[in-house]
C-alpha positions as CSV (number, residue, x, y, z in Angstrom):
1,X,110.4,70.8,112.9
2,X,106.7,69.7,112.7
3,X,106.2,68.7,115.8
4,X,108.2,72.3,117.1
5,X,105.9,74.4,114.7
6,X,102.4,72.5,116.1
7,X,104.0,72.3,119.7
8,X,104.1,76.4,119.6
9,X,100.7,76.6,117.4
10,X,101.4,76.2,114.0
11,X,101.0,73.4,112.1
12,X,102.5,72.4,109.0
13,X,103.4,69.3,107.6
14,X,106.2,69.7,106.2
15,X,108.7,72.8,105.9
16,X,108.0,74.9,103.6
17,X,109.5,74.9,100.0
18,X,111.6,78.3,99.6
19,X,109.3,81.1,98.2
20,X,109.9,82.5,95.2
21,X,111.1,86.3,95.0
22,X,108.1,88.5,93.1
23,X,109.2,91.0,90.4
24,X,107.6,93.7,92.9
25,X,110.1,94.0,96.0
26,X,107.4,95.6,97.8
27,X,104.9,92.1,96.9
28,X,104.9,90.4,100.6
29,X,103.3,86.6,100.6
30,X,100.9,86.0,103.4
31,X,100.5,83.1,105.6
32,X,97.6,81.1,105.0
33,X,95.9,81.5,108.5
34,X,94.7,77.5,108.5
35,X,98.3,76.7,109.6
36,X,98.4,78.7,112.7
37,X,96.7,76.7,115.7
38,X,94.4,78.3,118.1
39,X,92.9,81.1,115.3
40,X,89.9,82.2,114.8
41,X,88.2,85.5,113.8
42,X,86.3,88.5,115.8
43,X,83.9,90.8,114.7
44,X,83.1,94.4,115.4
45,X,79.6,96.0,115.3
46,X,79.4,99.4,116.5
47,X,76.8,101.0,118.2
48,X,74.9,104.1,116.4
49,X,76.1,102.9,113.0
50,X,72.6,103.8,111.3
51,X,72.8,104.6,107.8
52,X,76.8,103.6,107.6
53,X,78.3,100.0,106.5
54,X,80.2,98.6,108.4
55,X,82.1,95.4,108.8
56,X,85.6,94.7,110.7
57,X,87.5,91.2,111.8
58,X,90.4,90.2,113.3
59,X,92.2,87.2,113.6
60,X,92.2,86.3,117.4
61,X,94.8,84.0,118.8
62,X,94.1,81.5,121.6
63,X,97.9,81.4,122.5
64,X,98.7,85.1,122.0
65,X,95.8,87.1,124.0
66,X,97.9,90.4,124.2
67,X,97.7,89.8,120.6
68,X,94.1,89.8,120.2
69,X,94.0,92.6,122.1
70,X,95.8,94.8,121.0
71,X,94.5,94.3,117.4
72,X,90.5,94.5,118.8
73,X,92.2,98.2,120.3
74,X,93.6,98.9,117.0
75,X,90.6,98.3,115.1
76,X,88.1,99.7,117.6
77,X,89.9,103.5,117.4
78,X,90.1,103.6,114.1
79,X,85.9,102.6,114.2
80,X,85.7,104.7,117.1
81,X,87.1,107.8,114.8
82,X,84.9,106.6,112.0
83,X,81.8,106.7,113.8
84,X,81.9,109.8,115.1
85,X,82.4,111.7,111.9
86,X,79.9,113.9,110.8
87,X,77.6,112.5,107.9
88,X,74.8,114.1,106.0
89,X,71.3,112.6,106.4
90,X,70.2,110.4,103.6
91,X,73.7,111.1,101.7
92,X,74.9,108.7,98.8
93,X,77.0,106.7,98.8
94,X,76.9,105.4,102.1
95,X,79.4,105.8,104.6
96,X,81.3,102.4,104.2
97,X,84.3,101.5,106.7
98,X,86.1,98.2,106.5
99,X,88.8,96.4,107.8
100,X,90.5,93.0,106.5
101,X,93.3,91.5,107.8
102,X,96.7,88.9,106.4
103,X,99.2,87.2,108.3
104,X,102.5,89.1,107.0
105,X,104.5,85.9,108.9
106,X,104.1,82.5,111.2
107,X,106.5,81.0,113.0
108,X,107.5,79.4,115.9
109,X,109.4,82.7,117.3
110,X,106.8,85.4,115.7
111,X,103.6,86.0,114.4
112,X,102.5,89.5,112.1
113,X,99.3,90.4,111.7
114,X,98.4,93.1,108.5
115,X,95.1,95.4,108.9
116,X,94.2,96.9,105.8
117,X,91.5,99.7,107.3
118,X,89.6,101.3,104.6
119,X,86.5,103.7,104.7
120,X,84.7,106.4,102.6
121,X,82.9,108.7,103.3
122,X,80.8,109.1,100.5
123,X,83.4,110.3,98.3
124,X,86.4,108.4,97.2
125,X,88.0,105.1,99.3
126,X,90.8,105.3,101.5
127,X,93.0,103.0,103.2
128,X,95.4,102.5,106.1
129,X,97.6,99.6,106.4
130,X,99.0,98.5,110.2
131,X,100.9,95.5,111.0
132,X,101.2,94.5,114.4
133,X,103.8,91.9,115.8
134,X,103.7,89.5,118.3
135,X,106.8,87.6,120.0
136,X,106.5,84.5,121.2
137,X,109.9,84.4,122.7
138,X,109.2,87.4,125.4
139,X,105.7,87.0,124.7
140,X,104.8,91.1,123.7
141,X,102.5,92.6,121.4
142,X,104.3,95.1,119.3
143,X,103.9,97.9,117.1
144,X,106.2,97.5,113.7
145,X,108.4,100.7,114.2
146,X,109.5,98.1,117.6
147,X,111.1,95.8,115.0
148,X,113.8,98.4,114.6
149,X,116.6,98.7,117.1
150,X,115.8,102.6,118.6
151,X,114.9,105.7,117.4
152,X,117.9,106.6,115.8
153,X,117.7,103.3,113.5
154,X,114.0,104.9,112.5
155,X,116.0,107.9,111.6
156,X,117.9,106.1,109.5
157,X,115.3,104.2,107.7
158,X,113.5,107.3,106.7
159,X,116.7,108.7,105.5
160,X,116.5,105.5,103.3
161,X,113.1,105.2,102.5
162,X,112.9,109.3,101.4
163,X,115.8,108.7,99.0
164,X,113.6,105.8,97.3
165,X,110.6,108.2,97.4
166,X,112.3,111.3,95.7
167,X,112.7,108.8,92.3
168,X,108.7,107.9,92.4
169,X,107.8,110.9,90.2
170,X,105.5,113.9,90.8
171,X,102.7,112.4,92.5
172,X,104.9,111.4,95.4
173,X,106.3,113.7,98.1
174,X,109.1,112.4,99.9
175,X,109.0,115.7,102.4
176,X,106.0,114.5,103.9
177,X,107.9,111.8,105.4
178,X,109.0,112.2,108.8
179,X,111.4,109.6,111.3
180,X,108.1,109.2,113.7
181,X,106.9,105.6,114.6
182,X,102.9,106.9,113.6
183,X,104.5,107.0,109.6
184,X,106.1,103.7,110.1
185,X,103.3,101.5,111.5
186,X,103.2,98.5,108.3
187,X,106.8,97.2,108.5
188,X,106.8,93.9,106.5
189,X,109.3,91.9,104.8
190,X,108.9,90.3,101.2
191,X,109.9,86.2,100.6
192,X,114.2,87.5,99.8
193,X,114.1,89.3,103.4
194,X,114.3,92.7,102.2
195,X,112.5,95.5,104.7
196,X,109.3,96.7,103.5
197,X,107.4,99.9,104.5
198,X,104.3,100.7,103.5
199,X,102.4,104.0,104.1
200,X,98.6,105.1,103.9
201,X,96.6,106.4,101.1
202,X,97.9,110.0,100.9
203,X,100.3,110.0,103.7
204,X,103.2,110.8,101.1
205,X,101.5,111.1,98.3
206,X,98.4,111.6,95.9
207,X,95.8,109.2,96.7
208,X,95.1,108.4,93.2
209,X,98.8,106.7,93.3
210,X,97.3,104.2,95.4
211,X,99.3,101.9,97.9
212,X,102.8,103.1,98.5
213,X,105.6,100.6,99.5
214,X,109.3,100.6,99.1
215,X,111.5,97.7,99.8
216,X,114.8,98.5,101.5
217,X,117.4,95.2,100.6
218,X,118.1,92.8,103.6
219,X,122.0,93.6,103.9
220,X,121.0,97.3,104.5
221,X,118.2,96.5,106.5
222,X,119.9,93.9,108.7
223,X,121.7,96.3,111.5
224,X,118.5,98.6,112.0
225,X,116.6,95.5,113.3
226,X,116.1,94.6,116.8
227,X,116.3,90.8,117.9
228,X,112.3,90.7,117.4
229,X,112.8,92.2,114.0
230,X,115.4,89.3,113.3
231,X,113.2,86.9,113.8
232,X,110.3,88.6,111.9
233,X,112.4,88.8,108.9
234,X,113.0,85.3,109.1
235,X,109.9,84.5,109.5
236,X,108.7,86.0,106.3
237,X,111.5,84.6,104.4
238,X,109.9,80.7,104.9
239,X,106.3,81.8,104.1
240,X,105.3,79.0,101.6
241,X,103.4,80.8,98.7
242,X,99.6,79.3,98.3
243,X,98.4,78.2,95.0
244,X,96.9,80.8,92.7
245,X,93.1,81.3,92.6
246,X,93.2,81.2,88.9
247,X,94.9,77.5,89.0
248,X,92.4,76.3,91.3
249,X,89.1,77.5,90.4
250,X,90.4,76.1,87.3
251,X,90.7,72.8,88.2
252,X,88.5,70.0,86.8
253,X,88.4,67.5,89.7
254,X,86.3,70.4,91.3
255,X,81.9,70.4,91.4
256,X,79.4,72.8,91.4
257,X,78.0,72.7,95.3
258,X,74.1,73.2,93.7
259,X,73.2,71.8,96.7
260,X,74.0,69.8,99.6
261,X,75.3,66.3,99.7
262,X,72.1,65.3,101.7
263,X,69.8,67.6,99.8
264,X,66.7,65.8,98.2
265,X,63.5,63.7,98.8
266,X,61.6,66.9,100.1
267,X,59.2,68.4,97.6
268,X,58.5,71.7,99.0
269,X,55.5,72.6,96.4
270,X,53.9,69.9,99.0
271,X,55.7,70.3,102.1
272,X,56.2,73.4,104.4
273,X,59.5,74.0,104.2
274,X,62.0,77.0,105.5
275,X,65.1,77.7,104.6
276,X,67.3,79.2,107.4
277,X,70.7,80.8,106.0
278,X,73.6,82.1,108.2
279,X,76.2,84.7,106.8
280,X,79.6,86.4,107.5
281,X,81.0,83.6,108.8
282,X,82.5,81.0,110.2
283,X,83.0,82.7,113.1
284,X,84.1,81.4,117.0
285,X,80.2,80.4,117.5
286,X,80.0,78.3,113.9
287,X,80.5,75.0,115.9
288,X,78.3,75.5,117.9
289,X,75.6,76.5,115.9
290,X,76.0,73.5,113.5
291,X,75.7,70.9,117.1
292,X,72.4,72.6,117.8
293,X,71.9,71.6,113.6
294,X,72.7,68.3,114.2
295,X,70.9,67.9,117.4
296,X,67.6,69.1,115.2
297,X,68.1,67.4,112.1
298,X,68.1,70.1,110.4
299,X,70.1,71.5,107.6
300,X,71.2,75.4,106.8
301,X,72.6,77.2,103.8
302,X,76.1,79.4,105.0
303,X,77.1,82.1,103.1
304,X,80.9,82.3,104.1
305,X,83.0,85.4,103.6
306,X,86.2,84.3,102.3
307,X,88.3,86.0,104.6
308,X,86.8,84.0,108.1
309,X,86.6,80.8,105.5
310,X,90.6,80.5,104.8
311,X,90.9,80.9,108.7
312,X,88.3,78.0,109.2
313,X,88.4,75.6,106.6
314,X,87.8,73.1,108.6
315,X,84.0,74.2,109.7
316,X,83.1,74.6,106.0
317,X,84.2,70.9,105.5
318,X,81.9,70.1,108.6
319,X,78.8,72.0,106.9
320,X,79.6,69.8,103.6
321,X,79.5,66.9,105.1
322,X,77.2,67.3,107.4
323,X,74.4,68.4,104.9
324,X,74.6,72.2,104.7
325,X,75.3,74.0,102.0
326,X,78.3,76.5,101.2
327,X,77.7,79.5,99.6
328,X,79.7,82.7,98.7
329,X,79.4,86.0,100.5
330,X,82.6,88.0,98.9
331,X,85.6,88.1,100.4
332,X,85.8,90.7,103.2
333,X,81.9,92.7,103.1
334,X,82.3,95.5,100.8
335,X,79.5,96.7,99.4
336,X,80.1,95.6,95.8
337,X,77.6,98.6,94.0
338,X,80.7,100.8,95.2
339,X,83.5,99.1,93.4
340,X,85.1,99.1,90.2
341,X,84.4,96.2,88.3
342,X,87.8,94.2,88.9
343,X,87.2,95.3,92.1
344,X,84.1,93.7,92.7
345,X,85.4,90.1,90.6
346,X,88.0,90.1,92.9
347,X,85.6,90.2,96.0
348,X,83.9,87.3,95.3
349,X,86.6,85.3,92.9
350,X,88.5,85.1,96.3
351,X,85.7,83.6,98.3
352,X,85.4,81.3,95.7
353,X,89.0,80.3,95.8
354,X,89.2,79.3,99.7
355,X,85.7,78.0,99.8
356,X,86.3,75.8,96.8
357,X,89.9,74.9,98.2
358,X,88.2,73.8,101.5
359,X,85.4,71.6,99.8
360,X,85.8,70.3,96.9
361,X,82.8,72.3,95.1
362,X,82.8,75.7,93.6
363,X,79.8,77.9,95.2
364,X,76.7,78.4,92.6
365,X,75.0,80.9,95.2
366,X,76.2,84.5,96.4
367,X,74.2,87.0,98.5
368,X,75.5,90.3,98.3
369,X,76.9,92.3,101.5
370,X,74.3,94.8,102.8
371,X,71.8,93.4,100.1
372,X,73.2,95.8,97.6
373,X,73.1,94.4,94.1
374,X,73.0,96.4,90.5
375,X,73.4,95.0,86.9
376,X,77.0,95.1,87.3
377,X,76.8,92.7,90.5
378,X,74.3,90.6,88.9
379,X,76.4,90.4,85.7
380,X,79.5,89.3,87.5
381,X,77.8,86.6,89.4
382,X,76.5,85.7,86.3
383,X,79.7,85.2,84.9
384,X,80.8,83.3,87.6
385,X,78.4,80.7,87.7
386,X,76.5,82.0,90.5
387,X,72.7,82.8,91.4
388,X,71.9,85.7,93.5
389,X,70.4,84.6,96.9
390,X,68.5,87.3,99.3
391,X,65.8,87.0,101.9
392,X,62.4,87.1,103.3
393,X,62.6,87.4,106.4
394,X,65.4,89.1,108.7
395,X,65.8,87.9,112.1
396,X,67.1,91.5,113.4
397,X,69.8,89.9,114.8
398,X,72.7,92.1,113.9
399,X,72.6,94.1,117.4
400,X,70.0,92.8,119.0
401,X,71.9,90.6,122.2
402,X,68.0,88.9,123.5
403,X,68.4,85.5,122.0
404,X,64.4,85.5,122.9
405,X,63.5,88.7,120.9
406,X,65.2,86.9,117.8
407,X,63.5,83.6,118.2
408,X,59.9,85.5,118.4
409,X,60.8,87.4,115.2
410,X,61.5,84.8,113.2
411,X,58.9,82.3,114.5
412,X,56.4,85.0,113.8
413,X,57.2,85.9,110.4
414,X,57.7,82.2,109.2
415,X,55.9,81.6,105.9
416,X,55.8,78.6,103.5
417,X,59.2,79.4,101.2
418,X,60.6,81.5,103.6
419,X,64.5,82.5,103.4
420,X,65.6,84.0,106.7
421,X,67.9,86.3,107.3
422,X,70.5,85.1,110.6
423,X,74.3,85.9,111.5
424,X,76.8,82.8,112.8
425,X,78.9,85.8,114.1
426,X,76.3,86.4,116.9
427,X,76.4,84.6,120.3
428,X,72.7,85.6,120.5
429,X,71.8,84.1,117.1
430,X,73.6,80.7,118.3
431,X,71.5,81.0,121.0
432,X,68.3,81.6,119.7
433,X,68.7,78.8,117.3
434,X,67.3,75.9,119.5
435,X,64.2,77.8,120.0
436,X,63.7,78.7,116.6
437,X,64.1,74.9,115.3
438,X,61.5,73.9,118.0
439,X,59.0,76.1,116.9
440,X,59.0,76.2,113.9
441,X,58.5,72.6,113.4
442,X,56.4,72.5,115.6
443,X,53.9,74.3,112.8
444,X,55.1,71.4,110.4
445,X,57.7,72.8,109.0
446,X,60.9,71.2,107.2
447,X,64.5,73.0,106.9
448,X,65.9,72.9,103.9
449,X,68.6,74.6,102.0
450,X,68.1,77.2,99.5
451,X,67.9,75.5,96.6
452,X,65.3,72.7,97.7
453,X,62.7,75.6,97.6
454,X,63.3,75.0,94.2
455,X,64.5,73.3,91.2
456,X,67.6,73.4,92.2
457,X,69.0,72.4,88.3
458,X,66.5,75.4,87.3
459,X,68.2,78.0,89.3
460,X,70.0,80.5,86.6
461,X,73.4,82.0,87.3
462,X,73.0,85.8,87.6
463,X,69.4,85.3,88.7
464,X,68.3,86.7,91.8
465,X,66.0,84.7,94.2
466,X,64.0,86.3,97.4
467,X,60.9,86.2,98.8
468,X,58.7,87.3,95.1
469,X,60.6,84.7,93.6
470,X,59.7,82.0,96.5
471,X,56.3,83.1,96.2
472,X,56.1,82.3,92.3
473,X,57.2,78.7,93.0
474,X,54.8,78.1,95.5
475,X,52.1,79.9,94.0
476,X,48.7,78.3,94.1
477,X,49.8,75.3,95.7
478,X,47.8,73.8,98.6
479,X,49.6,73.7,101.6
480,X,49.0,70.4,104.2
């Protein structure tokens, strides 16, 4: 079976032990995407996105292209719609769209891939879910209502799924469902097999229900499903539950990652030093970047969003041990001034599940999405053990594709104590990188990781540190 699952790009050492069964049939337990060979994530940055936050992945899939793209198409209309919506100048909030993603199931026969699409547009947060399929066996990309047999099995299934609906209560309004594939487009199946649908926010109901799932059982479900759908269902049924968060953030064998393994023997009140930091990854260009590191001698501080870091565990391990250090940058990008406060906990309590799963240390630095950071932000990371990391100086490299234009940026702005501000997501940046570690030691320079600019057993959880702080510590200290 292991060498089957690897053979056909999923790896696993061992099959699975069965799942349990959650008290919510409409719970589904996701893959962890380090098992499925050939993945990695995509970004996409839109043009003309001025005054709106935004920030969408994918998983991409080296043996299933029609995969990738047909999740980059999903993703890019529902951007494309996004972007051209109307917004007031200067409103507040911002404009925020989003999209995250979850394997629903891996296996040798199938792979299902979850969006969960959310945007606002100043007022209120809504969300779309999609799950799209992929075959291995007649190698397609599908949409979910294609796990069902025809249309008239859809037409069944709604029959079903409105009868669950009409017992949800007021706020639900099972006449808003109709048998057409657009209202069937998340089509799971929880760790017993049963069938689960999920809708939109406000597609059948109130959006202050929230998400809206019912669970049809597997012996009903069983004769609506097509031979793909078959083999999706029993797919999901051997998804292997991953530990819980809770147990291991928990865990005592863990270390705070205060700063890198090879941090240390540089006093920067003496020397020129710079600390370059990367975010929003690890992303296809992360190894890469850290050979052009390596090549340098020079050492970085990531700040990994969780969702790209349980896809690539492996590149965080790499930046451990090659000298870098690991920091938290939430879990998918939202801007965390606009959530509730479990919300916002759970944003970066997630990141620092997988990054601590993948190295051994729990994070002690975070740097906000979008720079965006209040009391309650503060307070959280606080509580968490973390200090508050921003910049002072941005490379510009977000949509800028002249690897050249970035390098003279940087090298221009470079101060002693500088944090600057780059992207591993960005061919360009990876590009620009050689360049930038030339000249900038060229001037004498040293790179560093964040905390070398300080003390790092000074830095405070909850405390934020940029450019005024940087400027404190090297205050009135002559420079060689």
């Amino acid at each position: 079976m292991a060498a089957m699952l690897a053979g056909c790009g999923v790896a696993t050492a061992s099959p699975p032990a069965k799942s349990p069964v959650p008290s919510e049939p409409t719970l589904i337990n996701y893959v962890d995407p380090s098992m499925v060979q050939g993945l990695s994530t995509r970004s996409l940055t839109p043009e003309g996105s001025k005054g709106r936050r935004v920030h969408a992945t994918y998983p991409a899939i080296s043996h299933a292209p029609l995969l990738t793209e047909k999740l980059r198409e999903t993703v890019a209309e529902s951007l494309d719609r996004f972007t051209r919506r109307k917004v007031s100048r200067g409103a507040l909030p911002r404009p925020e769209f989003n999209v995250d993603w979850q394997l629903a199931a891996a296996s040798p026969e199938v792979l299902g891939v979850r969006l969960r699409i959310g945007q606002s547009m100043g007022s209120g947060w809504r969300e779309s879910r999609t799950t799209v399929w992929y075959d291995r066996m007649s190698r397609r990309a599908l949409d979910s209502p294609d796990l069902l047999k025809n249309g008239t099995t859809l037409a069944t299934l709604a029959g079903l799924v409105r009868k669950e609906l009409a017992l949800r209560g007021p706020l639900v309004n099972p006449s808003a469902l109709k048998p057409i594939p657009a209202m069937f487009d998340s089509i799971g199946f929880n760790p017993r097999g049963d069938l689960v649908v999920e809708f939109d926010d406000e597609q059948v109901s109130l959006g202050v229900t929230g998400r809206v799932a019912v669970a049809v059982p597997s012996a009903t479900a069983a004769p609506l499903l097509s031979a793909t759908g078959l083999r999706a269902r029993d797919a999901a049924v051997g998804t292997a539950t991953l530990t819980s968060q809770e147990d291991l953030l928990a865990a005592r064998g863990d270390r705070p990652a205060a700063h890198s393994s090879k941090a240390g023997g540089v006093d920067c009140a003496r020397v020129r030093c710079v600390a370059l930091t990367y975010e929003d990854g690890p992303g296809p260009e992360t190894g890469r970047l850290l050979n052009i590191l390596g090549a340098h001698g020079a050492r970085a501080t990531f700040f990994a969003l969780g969702s790209n870091a349980s896809a690539r565990p492996e590149l965080l391990r790499r930046m451990r041990d090659e000298g870098h250090l690991v920091a938290n940058h939430s879990w998918s990008h939202r801007d965390l001034t606009a959530l509730p406060p479990a919300l916002l906990a759970d944003q970066l309590t997630r990141a620092q599940y997988v990054i601590t799963q993948a190295i051994g240390q729990v994070p002690t630095l975070m740097r906000p999405p979008y720079d965006t950071a209040d009391a309650r932000v503060t307070s959280t990371a606080r509580r968490l053990g973390m200090s508050v990391v921003r910049w002072s100086v941005d490379a510009e490299d977000r949509r800028d594709p002249d690897p050249r234009a970035i390098a003279r940026r940087t090298v221009d702005r470079i101060k002693p104590g500088s944090i600057v501000l780059m992207h591993d997501v960005h061919d360009a940046t990876v590009d620009a990188t050689p360049e930038i570690l030339r000249e900038i030691a060229a001037k004498g320079y040293t790179f560093v990781t964040v905390p070398e600019l300080y003390d790092p057993h000074a830095m405070e959880p909850g405390r934020t540190y940029d450019s005024g702080t940087v400027s404190d510590v090297l205050k009135n200290q002559s420079m060689p």
